[in-house]
C-alpha positions in Angstrom: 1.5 -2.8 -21.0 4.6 -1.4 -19.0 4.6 -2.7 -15.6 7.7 -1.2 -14.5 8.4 -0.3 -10.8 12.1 0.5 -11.1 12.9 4.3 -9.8 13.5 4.7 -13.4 9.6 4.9 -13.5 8.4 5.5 -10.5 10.4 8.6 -9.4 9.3 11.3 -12.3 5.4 10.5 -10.5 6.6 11.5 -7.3 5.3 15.4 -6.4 5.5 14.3 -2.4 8.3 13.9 0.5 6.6 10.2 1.0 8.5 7.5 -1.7 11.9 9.4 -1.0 13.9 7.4 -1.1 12.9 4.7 -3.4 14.1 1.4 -3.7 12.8 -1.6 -5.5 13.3 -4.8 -5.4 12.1 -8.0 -7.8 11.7 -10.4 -5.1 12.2 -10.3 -0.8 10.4 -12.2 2.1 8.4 -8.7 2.9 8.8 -5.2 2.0 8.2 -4.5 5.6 11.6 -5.6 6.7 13.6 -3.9 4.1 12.9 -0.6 6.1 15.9 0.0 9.0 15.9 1.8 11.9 18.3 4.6 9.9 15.8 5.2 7.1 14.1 8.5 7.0 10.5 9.5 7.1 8.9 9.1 3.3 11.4 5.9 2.6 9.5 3.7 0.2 10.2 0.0 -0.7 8.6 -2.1 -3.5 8.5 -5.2 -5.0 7.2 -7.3 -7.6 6.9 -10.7 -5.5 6.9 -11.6 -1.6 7.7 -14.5 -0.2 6.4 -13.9 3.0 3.8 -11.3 2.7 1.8 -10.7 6.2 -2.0 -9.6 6.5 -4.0 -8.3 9.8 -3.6 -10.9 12.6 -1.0 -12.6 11.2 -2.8 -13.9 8.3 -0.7 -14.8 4.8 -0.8 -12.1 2.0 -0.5 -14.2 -1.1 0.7 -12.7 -4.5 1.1 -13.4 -8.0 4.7 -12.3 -9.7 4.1 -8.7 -11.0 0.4 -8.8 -10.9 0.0 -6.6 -7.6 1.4 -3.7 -6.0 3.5 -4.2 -2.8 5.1 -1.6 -0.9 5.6 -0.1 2.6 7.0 3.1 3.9 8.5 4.3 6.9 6.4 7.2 8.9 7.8 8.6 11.8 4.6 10.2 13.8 4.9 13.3 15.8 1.9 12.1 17.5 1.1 9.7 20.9 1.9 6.3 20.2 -1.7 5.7 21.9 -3.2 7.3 18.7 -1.0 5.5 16.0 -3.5 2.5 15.2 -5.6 4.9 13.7 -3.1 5.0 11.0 -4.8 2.1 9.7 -7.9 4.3 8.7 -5.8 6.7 7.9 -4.0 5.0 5.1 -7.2 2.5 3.7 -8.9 6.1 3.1 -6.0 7.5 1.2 -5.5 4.1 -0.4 -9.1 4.2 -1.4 -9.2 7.8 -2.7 -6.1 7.4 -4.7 -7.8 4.1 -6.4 -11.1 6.0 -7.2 -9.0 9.0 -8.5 -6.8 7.0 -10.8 -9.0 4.7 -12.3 -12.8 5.2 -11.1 -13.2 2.1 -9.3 -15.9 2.4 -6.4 -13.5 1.6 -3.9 -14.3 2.2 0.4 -12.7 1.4 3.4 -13.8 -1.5 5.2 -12.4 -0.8 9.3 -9.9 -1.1 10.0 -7.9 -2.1 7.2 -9.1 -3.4 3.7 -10.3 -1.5 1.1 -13.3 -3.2 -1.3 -15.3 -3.1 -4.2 -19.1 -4.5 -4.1 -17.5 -6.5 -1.0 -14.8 -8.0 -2.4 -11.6 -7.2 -0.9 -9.0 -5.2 -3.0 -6.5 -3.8 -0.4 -5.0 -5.0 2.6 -3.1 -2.3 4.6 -0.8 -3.5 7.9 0.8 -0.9 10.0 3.5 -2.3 12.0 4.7 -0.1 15.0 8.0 0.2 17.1 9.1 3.0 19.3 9.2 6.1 16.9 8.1 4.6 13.7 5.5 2.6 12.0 6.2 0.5 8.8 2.6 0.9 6.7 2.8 -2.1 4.6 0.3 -1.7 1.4 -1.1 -4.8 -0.7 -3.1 -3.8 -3.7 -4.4 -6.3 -6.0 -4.1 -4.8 -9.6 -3.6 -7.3 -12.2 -4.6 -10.2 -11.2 -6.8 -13.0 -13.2 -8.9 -14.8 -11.2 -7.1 -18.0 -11.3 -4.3 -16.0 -9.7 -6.2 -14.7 -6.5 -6.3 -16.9 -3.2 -9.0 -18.8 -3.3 -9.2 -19.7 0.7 -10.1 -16.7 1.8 -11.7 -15.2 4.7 -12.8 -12.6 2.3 -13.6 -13.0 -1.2 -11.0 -11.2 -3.1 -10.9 -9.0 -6.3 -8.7 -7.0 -8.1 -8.5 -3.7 -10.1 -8.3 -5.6 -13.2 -11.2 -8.0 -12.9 -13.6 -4.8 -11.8 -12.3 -2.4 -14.9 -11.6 -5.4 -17.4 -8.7 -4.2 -18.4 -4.7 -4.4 -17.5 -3.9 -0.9 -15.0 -0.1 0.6 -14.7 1.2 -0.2 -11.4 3.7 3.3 -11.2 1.4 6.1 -11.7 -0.8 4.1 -9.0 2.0 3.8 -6.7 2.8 7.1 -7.1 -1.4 8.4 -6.8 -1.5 6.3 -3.7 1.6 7.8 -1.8 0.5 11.8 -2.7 -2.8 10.8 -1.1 -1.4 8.9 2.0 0.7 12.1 2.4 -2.1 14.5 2.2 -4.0 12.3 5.1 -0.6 11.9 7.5 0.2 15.2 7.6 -3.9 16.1 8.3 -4.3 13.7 10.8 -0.7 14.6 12.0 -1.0 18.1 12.3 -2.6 18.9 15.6 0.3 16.8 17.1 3.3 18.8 15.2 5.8 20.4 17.3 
């Protein structure tokens, strides 16, 4: 199965102002840090592999080579900075509709920011906020065997393909996921718009 995340692939998915501009990268410490101050609203980065990959309260996000999706993009919120940590809800619902749309898992959003299956955690999302933006970093186990998911967890861990038993295109998920997270921004931007 294709498991290509080049813009080649990814960008013909795109129908939404969120994943413009693309880049991708095969290895970096964090996606997070690849987004600069000079990047627009909608920038996307993604990667096959961290080095570094961060979790809620400074916890380690550990990932097998091309097994996972790992992105973030760069919001810039016309809203109080008081109300951006509810961005995290904001973005595990999205992630969560966009998993059950595209493949039927029975995905839900654990508060604030995991999505799960029976329990088992499948997402991690980790917004990361400075004055007038906020980096939403994304980690969604999609291909990973079970020999390849941490096994010191606080939370026992799963991923898309050990709940469908089979192998799941990481593009067209990418791509799901960002028209969803767009759709719940701009709704739970809106009141705030100038």
């Amino acid at each position: 199965m294709k498991q290509d995340l080049s813009p080649e692939a990814v960008l013909p998915l795109l129908g939404g102002r969120l994943g413009t501009p693309y880049r991708f990268v095969v290895s970096c410490t964090s996606t997070q840090l690849l987004l600069g101050d000079d990047d627009p609203e909608g920038a996307t980065v993604a990667t096959d592999h961290q080095t570094a990959g961060r979790g809620r309260l400074g916890r380690v996000w550990e990932d097998a080579p091309a097994r996972a999706l790992l992105f973030s993009v760069l919001l810039r919120p016309e809203a109080p900075m008081a109300v951006w940590p509810e961005l995290s809800l904001v973005a595990g619902e999205a992630v969560a509709a966009a998993l059950q749309a595209e493949t039927g898992v029975d995905a839900t959003l654990r508060h604030p920011n995991d999505v799960v299956v029976a329990g088992r955690k499948l997402v991690g999302v980790l917004p990361e906020a400075s004055p007038g933006r906020v980096v939403l970093g994304v980690g969604v186990n999609v291909n990973q065997r079970e020999d390849e998911l941490p096994e010191e967890t606080a939370k026992p861990p799963t991923s898309l393909r050990l709940e469908l038993g089979r192998e799941v295109e990481r593009a067209p998920l990418l791509a799901a996921i960002l028209r969803e997270l767009e759709l719940g921004y701009d709704g739970w931007v809106a009141p705030y718009r100038r």
